[in-house]
Backbone as JSON, one array per atom type, in Angstrom:
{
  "sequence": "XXXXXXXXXXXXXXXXXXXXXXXXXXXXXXXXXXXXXXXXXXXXXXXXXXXXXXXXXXXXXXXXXXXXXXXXXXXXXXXXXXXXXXXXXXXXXXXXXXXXXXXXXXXXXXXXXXXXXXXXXXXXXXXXXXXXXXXXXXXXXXXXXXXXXXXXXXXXXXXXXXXXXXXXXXXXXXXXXXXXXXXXXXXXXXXXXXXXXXXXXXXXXXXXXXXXXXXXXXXXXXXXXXXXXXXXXXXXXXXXXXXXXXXXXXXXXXXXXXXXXXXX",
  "N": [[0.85, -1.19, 0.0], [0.35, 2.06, -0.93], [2.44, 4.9, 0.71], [1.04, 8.08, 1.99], [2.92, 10.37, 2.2], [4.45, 13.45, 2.88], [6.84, 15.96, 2.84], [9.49, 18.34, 3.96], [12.8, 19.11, 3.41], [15.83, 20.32, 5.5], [16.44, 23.52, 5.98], [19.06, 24.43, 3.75], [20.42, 26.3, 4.75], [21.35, 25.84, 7.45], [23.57, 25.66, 9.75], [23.79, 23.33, 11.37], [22.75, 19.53, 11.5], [19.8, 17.91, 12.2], [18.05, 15.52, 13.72], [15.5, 14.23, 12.0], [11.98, 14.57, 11.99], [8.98, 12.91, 12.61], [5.69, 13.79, 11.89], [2.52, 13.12, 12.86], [-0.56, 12.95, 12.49], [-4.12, 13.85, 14.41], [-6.97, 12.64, 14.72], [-9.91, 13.07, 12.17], [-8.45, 14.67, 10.26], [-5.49, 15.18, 8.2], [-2.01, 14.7, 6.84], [-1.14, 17.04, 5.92], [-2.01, 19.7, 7.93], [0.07, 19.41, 9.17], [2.04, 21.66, 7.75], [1.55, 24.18, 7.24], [3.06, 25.7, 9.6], [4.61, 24.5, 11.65], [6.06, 22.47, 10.12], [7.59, 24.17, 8.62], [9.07, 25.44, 10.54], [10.82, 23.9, 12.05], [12.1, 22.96, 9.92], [14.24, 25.24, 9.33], [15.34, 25.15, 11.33], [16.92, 22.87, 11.29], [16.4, 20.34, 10.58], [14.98, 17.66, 8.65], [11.66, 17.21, 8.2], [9.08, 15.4, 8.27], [5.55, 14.12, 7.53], [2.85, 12.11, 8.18], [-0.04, 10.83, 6.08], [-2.52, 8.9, 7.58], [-4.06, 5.99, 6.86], [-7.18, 5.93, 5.33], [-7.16, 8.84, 5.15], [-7.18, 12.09, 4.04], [-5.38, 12.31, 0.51], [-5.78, 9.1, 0.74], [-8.15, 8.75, 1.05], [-11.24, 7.04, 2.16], [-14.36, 6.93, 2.12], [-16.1, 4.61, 3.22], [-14.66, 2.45, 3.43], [-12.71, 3.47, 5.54], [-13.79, 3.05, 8.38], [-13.27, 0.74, 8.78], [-10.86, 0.56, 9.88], [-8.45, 0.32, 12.03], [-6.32, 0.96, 15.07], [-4.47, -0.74, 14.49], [-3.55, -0.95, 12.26], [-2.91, 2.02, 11.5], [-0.74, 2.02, 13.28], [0.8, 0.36, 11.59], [1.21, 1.69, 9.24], [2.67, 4.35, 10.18], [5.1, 2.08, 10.54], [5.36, 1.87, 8.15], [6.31, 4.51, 6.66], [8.27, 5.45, 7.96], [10.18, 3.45, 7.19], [10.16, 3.72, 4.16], [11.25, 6.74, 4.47], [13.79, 6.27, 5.59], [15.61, 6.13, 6.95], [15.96, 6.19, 10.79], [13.59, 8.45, 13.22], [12.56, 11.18, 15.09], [9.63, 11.07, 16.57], [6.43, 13.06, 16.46], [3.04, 12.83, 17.87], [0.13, 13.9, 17.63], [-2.86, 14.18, 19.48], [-4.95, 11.87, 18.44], [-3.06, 11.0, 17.28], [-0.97, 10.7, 19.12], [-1.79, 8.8, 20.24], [-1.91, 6.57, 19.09], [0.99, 6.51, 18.67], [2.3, 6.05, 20.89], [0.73, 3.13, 21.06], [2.52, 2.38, 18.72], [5.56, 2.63, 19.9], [4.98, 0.46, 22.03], [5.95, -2.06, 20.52], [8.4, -0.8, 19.02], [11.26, 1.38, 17.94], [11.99, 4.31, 17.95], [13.7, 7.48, 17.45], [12.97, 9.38, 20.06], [9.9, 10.24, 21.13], [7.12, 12.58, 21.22], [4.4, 13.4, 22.51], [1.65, 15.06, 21.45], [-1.06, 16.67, 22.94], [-2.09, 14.7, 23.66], [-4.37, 11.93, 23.42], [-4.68, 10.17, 26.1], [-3.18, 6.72, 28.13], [-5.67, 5.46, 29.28], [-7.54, 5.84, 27.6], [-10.18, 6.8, 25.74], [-11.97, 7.35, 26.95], [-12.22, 9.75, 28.86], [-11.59, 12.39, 27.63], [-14.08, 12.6, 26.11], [-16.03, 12.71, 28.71], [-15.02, 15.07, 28.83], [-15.63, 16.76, 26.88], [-18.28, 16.92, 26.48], [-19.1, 17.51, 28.71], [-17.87, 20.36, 29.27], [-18.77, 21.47, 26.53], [-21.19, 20.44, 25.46], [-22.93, 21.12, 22.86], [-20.69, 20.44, 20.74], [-19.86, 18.4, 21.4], [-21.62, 16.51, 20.86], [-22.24, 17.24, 17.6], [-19.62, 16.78, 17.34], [-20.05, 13.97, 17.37], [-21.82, 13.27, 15.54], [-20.62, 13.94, 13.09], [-18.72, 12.4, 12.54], [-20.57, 10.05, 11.98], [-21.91, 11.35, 9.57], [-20.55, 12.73, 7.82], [-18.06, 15.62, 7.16], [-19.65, 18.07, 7.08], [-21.92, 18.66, 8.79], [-21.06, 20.12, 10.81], [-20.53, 23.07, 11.9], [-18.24, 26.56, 10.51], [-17.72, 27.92, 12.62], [-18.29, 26.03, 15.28], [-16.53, 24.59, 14.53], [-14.08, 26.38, 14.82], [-14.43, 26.94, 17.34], [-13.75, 24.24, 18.34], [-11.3, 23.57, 18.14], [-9.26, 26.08, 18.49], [-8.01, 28.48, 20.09], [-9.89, 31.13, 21.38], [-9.2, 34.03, 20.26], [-7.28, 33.66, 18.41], [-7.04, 34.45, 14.9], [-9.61, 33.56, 12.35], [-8.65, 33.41, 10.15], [-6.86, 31.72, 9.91], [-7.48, 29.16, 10.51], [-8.66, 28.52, 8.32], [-7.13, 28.11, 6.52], [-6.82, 25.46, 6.7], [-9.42, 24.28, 6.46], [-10.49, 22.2, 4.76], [-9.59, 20.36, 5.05], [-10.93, 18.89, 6.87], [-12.42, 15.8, 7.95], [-14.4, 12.54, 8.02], [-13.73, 10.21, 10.95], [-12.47, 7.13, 11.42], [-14.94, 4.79, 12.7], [-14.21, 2.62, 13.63], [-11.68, 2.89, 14.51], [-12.12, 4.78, 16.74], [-13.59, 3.11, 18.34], [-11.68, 1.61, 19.35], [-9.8, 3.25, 20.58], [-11.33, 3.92, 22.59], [-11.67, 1.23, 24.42], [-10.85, -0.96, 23.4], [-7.51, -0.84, 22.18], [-6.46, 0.13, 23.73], [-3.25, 1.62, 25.14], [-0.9, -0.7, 26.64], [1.64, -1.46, 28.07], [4.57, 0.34, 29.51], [6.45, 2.96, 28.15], [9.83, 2.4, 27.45], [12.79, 2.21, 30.12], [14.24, 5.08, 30.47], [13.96, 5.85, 27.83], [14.09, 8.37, 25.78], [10.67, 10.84, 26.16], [8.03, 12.8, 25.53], [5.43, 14.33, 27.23], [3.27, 17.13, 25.81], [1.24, 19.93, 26.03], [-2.3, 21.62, 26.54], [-3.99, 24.18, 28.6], [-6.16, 24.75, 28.03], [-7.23, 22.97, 26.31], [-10.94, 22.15, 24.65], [-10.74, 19.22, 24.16], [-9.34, 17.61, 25.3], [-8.62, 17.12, 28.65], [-6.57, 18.35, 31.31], [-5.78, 16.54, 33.48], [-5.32, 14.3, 31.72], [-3.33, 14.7, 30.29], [-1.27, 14.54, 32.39], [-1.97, 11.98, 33.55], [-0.5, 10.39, 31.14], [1.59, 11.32, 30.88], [2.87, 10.44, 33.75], [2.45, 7.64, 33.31], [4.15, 6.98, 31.23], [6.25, 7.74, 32.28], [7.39, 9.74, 31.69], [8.57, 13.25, 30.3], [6.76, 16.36, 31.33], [5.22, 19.03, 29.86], [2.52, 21.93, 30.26], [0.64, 24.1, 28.68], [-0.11, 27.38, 29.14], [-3.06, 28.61, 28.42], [-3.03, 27.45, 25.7], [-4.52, 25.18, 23.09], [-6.55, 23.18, 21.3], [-5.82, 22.13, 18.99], [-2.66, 23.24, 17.93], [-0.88, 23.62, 16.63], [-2.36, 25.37, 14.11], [-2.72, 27.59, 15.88], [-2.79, 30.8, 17.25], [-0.95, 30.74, 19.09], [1.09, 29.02, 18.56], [4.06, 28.81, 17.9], [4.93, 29.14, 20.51], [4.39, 26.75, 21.77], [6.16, 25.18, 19.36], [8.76, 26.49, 19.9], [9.07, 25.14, 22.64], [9.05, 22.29, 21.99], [10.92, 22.22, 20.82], [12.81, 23.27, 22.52], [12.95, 21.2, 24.19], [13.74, 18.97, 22.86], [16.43, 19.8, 21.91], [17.94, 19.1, 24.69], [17.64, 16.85, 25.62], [17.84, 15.13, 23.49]],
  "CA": [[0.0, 0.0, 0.0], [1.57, 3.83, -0.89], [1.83, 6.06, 2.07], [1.02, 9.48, 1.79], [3.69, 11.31, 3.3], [5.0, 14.85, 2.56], [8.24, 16.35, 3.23], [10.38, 19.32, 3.7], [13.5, 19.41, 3.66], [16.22, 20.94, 6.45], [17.09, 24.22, 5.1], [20.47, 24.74, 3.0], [21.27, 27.49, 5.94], [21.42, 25.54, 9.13], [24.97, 24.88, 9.87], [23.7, 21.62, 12.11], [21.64, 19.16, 10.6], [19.98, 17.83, 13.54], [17.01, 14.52, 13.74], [14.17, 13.88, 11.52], [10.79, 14.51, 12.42], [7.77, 12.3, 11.05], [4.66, 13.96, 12.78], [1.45, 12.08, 13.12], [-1.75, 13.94, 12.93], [-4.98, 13.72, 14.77], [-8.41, 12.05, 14.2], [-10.55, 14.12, 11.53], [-7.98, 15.67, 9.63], [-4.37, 14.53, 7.15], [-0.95, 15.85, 6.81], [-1.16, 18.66, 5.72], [-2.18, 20.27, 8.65], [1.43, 20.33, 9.87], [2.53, 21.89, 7.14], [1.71, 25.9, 7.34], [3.49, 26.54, 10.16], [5.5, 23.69, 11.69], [7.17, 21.91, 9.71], [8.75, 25.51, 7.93], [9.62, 25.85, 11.67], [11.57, 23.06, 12.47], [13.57, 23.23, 8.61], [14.45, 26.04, 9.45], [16.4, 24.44, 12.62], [18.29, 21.86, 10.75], [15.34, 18.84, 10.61], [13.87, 16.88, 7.79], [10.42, 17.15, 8.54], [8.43, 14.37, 6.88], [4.11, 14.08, 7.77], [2.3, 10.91, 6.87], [-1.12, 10.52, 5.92], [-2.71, 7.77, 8.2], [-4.78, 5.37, 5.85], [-8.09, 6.38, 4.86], [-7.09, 10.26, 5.61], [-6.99, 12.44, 3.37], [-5.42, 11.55, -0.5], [-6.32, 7.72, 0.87], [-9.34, 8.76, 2.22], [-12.75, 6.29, 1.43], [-15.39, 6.81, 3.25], [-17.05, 3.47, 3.67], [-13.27, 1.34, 3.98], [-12.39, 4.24, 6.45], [-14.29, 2.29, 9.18], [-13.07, -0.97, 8.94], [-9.55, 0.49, 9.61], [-7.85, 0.41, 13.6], [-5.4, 1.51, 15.33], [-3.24, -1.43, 14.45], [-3.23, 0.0, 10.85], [-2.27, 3.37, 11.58], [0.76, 1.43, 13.39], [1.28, 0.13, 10.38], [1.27, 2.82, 8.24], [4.1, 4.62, 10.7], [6.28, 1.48, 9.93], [6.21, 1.85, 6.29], [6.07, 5.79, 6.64], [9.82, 4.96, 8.59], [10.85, 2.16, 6.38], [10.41, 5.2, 3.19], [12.21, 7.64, 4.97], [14.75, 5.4, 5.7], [16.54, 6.68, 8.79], [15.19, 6.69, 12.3], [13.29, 9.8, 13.56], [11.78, 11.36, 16.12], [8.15, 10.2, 16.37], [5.67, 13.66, 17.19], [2.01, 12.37, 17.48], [-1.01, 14.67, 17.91], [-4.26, 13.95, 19.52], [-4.95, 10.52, 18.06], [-1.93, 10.54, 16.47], [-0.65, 10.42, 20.04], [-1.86, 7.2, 20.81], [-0.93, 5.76, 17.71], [2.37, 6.32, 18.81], [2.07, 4.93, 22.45], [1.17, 1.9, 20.86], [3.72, 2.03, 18.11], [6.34, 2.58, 20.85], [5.19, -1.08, 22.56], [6.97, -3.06, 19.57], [9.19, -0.9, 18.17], [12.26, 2.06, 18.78], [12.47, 5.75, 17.33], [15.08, 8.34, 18.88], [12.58, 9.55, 20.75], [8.93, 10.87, 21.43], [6.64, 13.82, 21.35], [2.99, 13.29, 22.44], [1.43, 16.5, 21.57], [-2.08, 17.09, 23.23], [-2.27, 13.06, 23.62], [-5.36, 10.6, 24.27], [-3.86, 9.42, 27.62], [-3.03, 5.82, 28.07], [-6.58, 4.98, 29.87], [-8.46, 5.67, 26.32], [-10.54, 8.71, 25.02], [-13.05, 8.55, 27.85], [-11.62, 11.35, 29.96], [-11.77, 12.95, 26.86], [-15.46, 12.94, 25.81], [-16.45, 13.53, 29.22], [-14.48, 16.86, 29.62], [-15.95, 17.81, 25.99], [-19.59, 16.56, 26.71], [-19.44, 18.75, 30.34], [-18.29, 21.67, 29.05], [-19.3, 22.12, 25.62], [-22.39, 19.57, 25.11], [-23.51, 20.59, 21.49], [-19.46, 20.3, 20.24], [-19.93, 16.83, 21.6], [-23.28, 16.09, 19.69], [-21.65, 17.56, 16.42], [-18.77, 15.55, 16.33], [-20.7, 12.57, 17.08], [-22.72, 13.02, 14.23], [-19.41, 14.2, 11.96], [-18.35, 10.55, 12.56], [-22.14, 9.4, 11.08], [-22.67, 11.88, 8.51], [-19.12, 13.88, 7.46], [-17.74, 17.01, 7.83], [-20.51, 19.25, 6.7], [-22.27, 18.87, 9.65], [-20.29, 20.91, 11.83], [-20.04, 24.66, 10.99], [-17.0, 26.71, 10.43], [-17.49, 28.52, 14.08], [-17.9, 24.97, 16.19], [-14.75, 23.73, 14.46], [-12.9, 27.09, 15.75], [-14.17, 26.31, 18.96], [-13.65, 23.06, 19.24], [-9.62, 23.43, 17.8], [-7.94, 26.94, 18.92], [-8.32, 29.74, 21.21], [-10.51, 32.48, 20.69], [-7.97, 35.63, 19.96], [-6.73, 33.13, 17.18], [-7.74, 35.06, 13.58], [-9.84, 32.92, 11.48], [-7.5, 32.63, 8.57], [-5.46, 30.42, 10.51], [-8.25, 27.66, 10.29], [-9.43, 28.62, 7.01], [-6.07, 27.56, 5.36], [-6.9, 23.48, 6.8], [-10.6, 23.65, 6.69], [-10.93, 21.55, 3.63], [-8.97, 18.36, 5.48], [-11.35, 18.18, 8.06], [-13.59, 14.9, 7.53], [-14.87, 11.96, 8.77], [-13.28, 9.5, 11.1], [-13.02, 5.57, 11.69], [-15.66, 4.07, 13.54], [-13.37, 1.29, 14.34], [-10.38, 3.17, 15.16], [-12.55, 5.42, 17.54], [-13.83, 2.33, 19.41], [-9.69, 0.95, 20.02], [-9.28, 4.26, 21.92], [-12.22, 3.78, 23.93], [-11.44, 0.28, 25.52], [-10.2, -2.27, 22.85], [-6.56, -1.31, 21.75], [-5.58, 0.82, 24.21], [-1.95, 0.63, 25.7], [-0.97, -1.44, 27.71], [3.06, -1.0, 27.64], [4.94, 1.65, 29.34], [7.42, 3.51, 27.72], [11.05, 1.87, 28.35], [13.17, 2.87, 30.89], [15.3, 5.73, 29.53], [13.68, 6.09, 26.42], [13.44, 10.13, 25.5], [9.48, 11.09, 25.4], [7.67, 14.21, 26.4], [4.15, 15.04, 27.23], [3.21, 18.64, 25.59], [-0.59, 19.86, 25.86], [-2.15, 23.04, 26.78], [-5.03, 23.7, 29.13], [-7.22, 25.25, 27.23], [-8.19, 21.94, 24.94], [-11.33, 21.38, 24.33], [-10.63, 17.53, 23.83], [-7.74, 16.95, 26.04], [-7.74, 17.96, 30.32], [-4.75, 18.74, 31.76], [-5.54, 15.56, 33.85], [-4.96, 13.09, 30.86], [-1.82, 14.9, 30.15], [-0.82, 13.9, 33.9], [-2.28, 10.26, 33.71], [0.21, 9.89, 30.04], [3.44, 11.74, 31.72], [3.08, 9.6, 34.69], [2.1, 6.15, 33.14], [5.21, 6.31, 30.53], [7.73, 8.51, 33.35], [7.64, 11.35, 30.18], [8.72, 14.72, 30.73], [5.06, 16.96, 31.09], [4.85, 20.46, 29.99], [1.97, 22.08, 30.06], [1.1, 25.6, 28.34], [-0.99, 28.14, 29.9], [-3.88, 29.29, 27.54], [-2.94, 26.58, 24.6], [-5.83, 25.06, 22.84], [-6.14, 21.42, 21.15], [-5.31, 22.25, 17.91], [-1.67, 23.8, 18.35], [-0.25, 24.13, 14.88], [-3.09, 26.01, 13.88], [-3.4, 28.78, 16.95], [-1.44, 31.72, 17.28], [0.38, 30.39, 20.0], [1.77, 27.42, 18.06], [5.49, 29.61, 17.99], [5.73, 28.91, 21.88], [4.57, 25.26, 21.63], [7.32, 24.91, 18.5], [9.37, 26.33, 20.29], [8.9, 24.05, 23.78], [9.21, 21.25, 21.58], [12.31, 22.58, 20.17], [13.71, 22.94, 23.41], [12.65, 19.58, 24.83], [14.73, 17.9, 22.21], [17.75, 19.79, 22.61], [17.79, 18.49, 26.21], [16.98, 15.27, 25.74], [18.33, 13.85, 22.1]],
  "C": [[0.89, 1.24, 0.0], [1.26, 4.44, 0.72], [2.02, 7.38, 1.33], [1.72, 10.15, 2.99], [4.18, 12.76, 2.42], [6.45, 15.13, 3.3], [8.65, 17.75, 2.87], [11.69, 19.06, 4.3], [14.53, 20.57, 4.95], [16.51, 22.11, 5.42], [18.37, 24.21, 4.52], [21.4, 25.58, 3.92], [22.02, 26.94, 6.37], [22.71, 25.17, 9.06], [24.75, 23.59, 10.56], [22.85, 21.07, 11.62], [21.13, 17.95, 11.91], [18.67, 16.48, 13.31], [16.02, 15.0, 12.76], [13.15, 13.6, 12.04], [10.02, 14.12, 11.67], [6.67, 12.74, 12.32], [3.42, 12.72, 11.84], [0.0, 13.16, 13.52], [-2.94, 13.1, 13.58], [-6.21, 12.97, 13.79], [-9.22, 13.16, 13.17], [-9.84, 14.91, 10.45], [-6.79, 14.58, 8.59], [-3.47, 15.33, 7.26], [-0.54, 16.74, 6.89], [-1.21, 19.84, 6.8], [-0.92, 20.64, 8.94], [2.28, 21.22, 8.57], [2.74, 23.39, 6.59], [3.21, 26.22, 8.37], [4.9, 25.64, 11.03], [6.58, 22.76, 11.75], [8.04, 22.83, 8.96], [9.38, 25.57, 9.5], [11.13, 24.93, 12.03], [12.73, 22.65, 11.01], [14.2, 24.3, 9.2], [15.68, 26.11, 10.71], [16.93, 23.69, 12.2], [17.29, 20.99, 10.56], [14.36, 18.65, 9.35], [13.07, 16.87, 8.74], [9.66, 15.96, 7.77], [6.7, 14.44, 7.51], [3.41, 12.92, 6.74], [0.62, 11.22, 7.07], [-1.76, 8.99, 6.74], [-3.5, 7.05, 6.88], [-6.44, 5.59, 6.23], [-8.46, 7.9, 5.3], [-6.87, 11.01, 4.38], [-6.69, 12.53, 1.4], [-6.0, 9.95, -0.12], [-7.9, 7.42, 1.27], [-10.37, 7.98, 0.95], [-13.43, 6.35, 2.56], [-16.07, 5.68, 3.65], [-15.33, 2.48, 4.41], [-12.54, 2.02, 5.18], [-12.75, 3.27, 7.84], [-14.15, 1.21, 9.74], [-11.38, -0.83, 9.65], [-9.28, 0.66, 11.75], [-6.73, 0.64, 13.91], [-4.14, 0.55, 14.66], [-2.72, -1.19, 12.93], [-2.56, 0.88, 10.76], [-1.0, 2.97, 12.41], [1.32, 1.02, 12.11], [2.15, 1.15, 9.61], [2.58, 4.07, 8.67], [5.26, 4.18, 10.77], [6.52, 1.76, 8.71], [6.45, 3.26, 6.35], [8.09, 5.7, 6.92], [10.61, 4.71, 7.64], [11.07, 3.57, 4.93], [11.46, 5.92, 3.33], [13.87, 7.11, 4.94], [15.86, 5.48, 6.53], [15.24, 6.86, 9.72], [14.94, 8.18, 12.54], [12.74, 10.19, 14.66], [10.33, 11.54, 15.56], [7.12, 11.96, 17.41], [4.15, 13.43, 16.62], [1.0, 13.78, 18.17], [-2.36, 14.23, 18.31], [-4.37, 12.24, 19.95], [-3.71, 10.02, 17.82], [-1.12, 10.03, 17.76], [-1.24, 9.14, 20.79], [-1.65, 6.27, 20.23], [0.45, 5.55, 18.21], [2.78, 5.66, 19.86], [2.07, 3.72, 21.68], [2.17, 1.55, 19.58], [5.5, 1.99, 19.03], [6.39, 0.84, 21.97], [5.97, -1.81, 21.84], [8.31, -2.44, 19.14], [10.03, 0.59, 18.66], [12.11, 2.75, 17.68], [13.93, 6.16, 17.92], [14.2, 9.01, 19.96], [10.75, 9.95, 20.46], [7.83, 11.73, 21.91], [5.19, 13.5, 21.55], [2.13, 14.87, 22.81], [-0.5, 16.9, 22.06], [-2.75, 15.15, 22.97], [-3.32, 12.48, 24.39], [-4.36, 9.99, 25.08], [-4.31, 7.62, 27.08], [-4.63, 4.71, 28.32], [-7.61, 4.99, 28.54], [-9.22, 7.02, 26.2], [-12.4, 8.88, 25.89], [-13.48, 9.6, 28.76], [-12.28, 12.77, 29.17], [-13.35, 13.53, 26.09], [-16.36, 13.31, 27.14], [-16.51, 15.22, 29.39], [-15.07, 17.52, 28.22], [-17.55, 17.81, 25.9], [-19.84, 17.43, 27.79], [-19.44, 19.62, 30.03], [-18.8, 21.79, 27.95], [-19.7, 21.33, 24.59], [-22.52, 19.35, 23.67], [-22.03, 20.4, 20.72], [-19.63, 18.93, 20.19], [-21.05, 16.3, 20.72], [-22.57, 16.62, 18.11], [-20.76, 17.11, 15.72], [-18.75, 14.05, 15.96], [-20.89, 12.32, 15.73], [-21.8, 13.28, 12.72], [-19.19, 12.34, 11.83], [-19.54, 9.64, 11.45], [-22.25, 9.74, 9.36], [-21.6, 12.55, 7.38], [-19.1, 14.52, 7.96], [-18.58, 17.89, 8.12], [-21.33, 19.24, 7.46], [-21.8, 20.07, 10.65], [-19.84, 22.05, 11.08], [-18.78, 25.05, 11.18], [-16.69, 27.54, 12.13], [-17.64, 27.67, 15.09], [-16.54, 25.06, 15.65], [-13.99, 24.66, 15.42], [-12.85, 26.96, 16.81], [-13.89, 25.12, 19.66], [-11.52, 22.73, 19.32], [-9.1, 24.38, 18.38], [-9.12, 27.94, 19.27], [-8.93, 31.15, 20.22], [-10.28, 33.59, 20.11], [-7.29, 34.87, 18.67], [-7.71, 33.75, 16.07], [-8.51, 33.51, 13.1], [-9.31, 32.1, 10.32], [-7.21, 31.46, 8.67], [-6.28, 29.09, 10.28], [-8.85, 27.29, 9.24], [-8.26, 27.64, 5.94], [-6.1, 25.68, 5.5], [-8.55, 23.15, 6.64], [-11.01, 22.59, 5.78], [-10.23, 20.13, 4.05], [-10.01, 18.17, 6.29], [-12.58, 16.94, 7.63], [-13.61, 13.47, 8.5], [-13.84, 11.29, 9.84], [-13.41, 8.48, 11.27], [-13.51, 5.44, 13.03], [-14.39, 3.59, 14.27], [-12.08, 1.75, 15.27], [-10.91, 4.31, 17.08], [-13.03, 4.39, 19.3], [-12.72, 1.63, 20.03], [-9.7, 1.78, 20.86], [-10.17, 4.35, 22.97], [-12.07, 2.83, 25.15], [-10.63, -0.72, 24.76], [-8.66, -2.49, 22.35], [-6.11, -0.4, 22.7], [-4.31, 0.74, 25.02], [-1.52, 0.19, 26.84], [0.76, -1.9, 28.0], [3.47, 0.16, 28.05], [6.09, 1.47, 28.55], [9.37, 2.82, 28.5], [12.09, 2.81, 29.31], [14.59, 3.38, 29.91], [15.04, 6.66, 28.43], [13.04, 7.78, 26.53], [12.05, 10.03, 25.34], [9.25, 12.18, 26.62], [6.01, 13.99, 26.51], [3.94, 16.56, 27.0], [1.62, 18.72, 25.66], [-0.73, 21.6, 26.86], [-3.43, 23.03, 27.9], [-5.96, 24.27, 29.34], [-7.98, 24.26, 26.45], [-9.54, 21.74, 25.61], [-11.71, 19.58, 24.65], [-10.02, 16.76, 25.25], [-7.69, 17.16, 27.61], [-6.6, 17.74, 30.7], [-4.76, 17.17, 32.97], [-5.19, 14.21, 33.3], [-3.74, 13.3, 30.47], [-1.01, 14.15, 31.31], [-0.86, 12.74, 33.92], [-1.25, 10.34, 32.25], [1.16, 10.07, 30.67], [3.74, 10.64, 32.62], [3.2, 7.95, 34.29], [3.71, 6.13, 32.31], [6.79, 7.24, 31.26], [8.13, 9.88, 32.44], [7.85, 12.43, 31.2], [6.84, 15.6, 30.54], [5.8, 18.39, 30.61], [3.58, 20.88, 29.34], [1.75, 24.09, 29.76], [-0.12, 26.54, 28.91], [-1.65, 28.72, 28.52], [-3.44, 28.61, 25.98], [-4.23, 25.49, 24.25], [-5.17, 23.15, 22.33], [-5.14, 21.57, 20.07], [-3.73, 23.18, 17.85], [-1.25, 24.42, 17.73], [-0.99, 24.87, 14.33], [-3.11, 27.57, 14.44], [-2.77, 29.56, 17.04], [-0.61, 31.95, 18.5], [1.42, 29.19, 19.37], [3.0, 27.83, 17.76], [5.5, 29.17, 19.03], [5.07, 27.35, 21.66], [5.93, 24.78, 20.93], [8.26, 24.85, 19.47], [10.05, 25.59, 22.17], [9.25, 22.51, 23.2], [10.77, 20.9, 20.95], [13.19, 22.68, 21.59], [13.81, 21.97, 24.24], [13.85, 18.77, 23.85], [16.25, 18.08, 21.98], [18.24, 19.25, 23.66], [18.45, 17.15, 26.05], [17.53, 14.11, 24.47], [19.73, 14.59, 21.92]]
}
């Protein structure tokens, strides 16, 4: 099967040429997303950037075979994404993508890992409570995104359900056209059936990043991930789910940028 991955190159500048990053996007969306703001960020520091497409996201996307697909796929799809590339990288997952990587981390070794606004280890029902309590019809909307598509959900939920309010519009205008359905199947793994069960080895570089402002995410699932795999936490004051998007996503970058100096 092809993967859909994208790439930028480290710049020509950087006098150091420093790890390869393969991010991992969230549920609902494809690549691309990291790709405004980013992944120009991190070229720009010395790092192949690469972004895969999970399978049935985006170019792969089918809406009916979408469903049938689980997490153990989207593991998949980060081995061959690897295997492509063809050097080891550092592994930054988002959201979903962040639990993808948890359990790609049970079998197998990066240089390290970034779980950026991460479904905690316990599964994504922390997560639908804290978006069902506070902000009910968000929760009813993306239910029914899952059922029906995107076009359910207007362009002023999405902003509220992804980035902080003082964030311009633009900023969400330039990804609105990825946002679409997601897998049934893969939705019900993070609930109870694939979730991980594996900490993180002893040693092994990984961070917890998240903000505590999401939406999606409480700052207590950040806590239950840091703790379960011994990760470094940082958490950002007034950071939303969506990161790369928000017009704070410069001090995330750069938190992430200084986590891996540290640490790799």
């Amino acid at each position: 099967m092809s993967i859909n991955l994208i790439t930028l190159k480290a710049n020509d500048s950087c006098d150091v040429k420093r790890s390869p990053l393969l991010f991992i996007h969230g549920s609902f969306c494809s690549a691309p997303i990291w790709r405004h703001r980013f992944m120009p960020f991190f070229a720009s520091h010395g790092h192949d950037c690469h972004a895969v497409s999970l399978s049935g996201h985006g170019e792969n996307a089918d809406n009916w075979a979408l469903h049938l697909l689980g997490l153990n796929d989207y593991v998949k799809d980060i081995c061959n994404a690897i295997e492509e590339i063809g050097e080891p990288c550092v592994l930054i997952g988002h959201s979903l993508g962040g639990m993808v990587l948890q359990k790609y981390i049970e079998d197998h070794t990066c240089l390290g890992a970034i779980l950026l606004n991460s479904l905690p280890p316990s599964g994504a029902f922390s997560s639908s409570v804290h978006l069902m309590s506070n902000s009910p019809d968000l929760f009813m909307s993306l239910n029914q995104v899952m059922m029906f598509g995107p076009d359910v959900m207007n362009f002023d939920m999405l902003k509220r359900l992804l980035v902080s309010e003082d964030t311009h519009p633009a900023s969400l205008a330039e990804v609105h056209g990825l946002f679409q359905a997601e897998s049934l199947r893969a939705i019900t793994d993070v609930t109870l059936f694939d979730i991980p069960r594996k900490r993180a080895r002893e040693g092994f570089p990984i961070a917890v990043i998240g903000g505590d402002k999401d939406t999606m995410i409480p700052v207590a699932a950040l806590r239950e991930t840091a703790a379960f795999h011994g990760a470094d936490l940082e958490i950002i004051p007034g950071a939303p789910h969506a990161v790369m998007l928000d017009r704070r996503w410069k001090m995330v970058a750069e938190r992430i940028r200084s986590w891996m100096l540290r640490n790799l």
